[in-house]
C-alpha positions, 0 to 999 in steps of 0.5 A, a space after each residue: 510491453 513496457 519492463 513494469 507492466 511485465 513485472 506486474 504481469 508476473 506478479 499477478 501470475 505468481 498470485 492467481 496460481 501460486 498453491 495455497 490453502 484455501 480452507 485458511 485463504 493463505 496464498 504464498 509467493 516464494 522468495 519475494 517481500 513486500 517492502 517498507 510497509 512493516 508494522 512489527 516484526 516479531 520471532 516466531 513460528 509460521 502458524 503464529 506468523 499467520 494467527 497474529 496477522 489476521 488478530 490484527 487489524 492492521 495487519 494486512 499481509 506478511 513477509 516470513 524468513 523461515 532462517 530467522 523465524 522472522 514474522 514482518 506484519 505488514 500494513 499494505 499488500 501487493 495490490 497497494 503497492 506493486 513497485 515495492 514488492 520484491 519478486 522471486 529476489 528474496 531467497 529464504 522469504 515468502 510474502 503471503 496475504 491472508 484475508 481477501 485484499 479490498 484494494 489495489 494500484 492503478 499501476 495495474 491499469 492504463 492512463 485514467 483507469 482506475 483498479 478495483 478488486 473482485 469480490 474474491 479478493 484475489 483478482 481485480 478489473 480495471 474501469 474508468 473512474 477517479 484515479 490518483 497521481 503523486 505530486 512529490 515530496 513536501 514539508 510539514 510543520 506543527 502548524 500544518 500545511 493541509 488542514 481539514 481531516 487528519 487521520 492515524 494508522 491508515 493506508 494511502 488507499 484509504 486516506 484516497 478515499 476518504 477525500 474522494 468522499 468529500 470531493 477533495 483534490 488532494 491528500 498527503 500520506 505522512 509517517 507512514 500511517 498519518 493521512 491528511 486531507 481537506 477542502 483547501 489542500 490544493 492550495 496549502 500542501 506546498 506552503 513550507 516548499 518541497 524537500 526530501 526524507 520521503 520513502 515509500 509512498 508514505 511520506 516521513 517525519 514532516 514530510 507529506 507524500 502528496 497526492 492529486 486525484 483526477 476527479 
């Protein structure tokens, strides 16, 4: 087994049997965060930690630093984006979804497998179906490289989606939250050429993480 699929393994294991309050649905990982998906920190207590998350829609997890009383809302989870989740080498932190997670990572799959959650939000399965590869890094201007759908405060999953509804090829993530997506995508993602400034996944100012998706 290859070093990734143990570290999501043990990932996966740290989720399912981690104690957590079931009554609130507040499962925590010890010592681990979710990195560069942060939509607002903000200090306070843990309870108002949580409370804020679930008021927000856009809050997806949380990281918390009891030291600091530091509370990171963040915008993805886990699942989204496994190989940016610190596990077990953030001492002092915890990382906690709230609500069930509705998508996951085909990193969490084999070759043409796609991932898809379970209805309890805590576990998922993988089945064939329509998955999605990272092209690279590319620039972007005010006259846009992809025109079609543009679409704010949105994570990759979704922006996938939304071009799999329209039978699209490909979409790009850009300033974290921007998707882009459209019929003719394929052909004009790469009209200002590659470049560098993208992080996360999630792409930079004027720069578009692209995607393929494998129809």
């Amino acid at each position: 087994m290859a070093t990734s699929e143990i570290m999501l393994s043990i990932i996966l294991l740290l989720w399912r049997y981690v104690n957590g309050d079931v009554c609130d649905r507040f499962f925590e990982i010890p010592n681990s965060k979710l990195q560069g998906h942060v939509i607002e920190t903000i200090t306070t207590t843990e309870k108002d930690c949580r409370e804020i998350c679930r008021r927000n829609s856009a809050c997806d997890s949380i990281n918390y630093i009891r030291k600091k009383s530091q509370c990171e809302l963040n915008g993805d989870t886990h699942f989204s984006f496994p190989e940016h989740f610190i596990s077990g080498a953030a001492p002092g932190a915890y990382y906690a979804t709230l609500n069930p997670v509705t998508s996951c990572s085909s990193l969490y799959c084999g070759s043409g497998m796609a991932c898809k959650m379970r209805e309890d939000g805590k576990t998922h399965k993988c089945e064939k179906g329509i998955t999605y590869k990272s092209i690279g890094c590319y620039v972007d201007a005010k006259d846009r490289a992809i025109e079609g759908f543009f679409v704010e405060k949105v994570t990759r999953e979704y922006c996938f989606k939304l071009a799999v509804s329209r039978g699209y090829r490909v979409f790009a993530m850009q300033n974290r939250r921007q998707c882009f997506t459209g019929a003719n995508a394929h052909n004009t993602y790469s009209k200002y050429g590659s470049g560098s400034g993208c992080s996360w996944g999630t792409g930079g100012r004027w720069r578009n993480d692209v995607y393929h998706i494998n129809y």
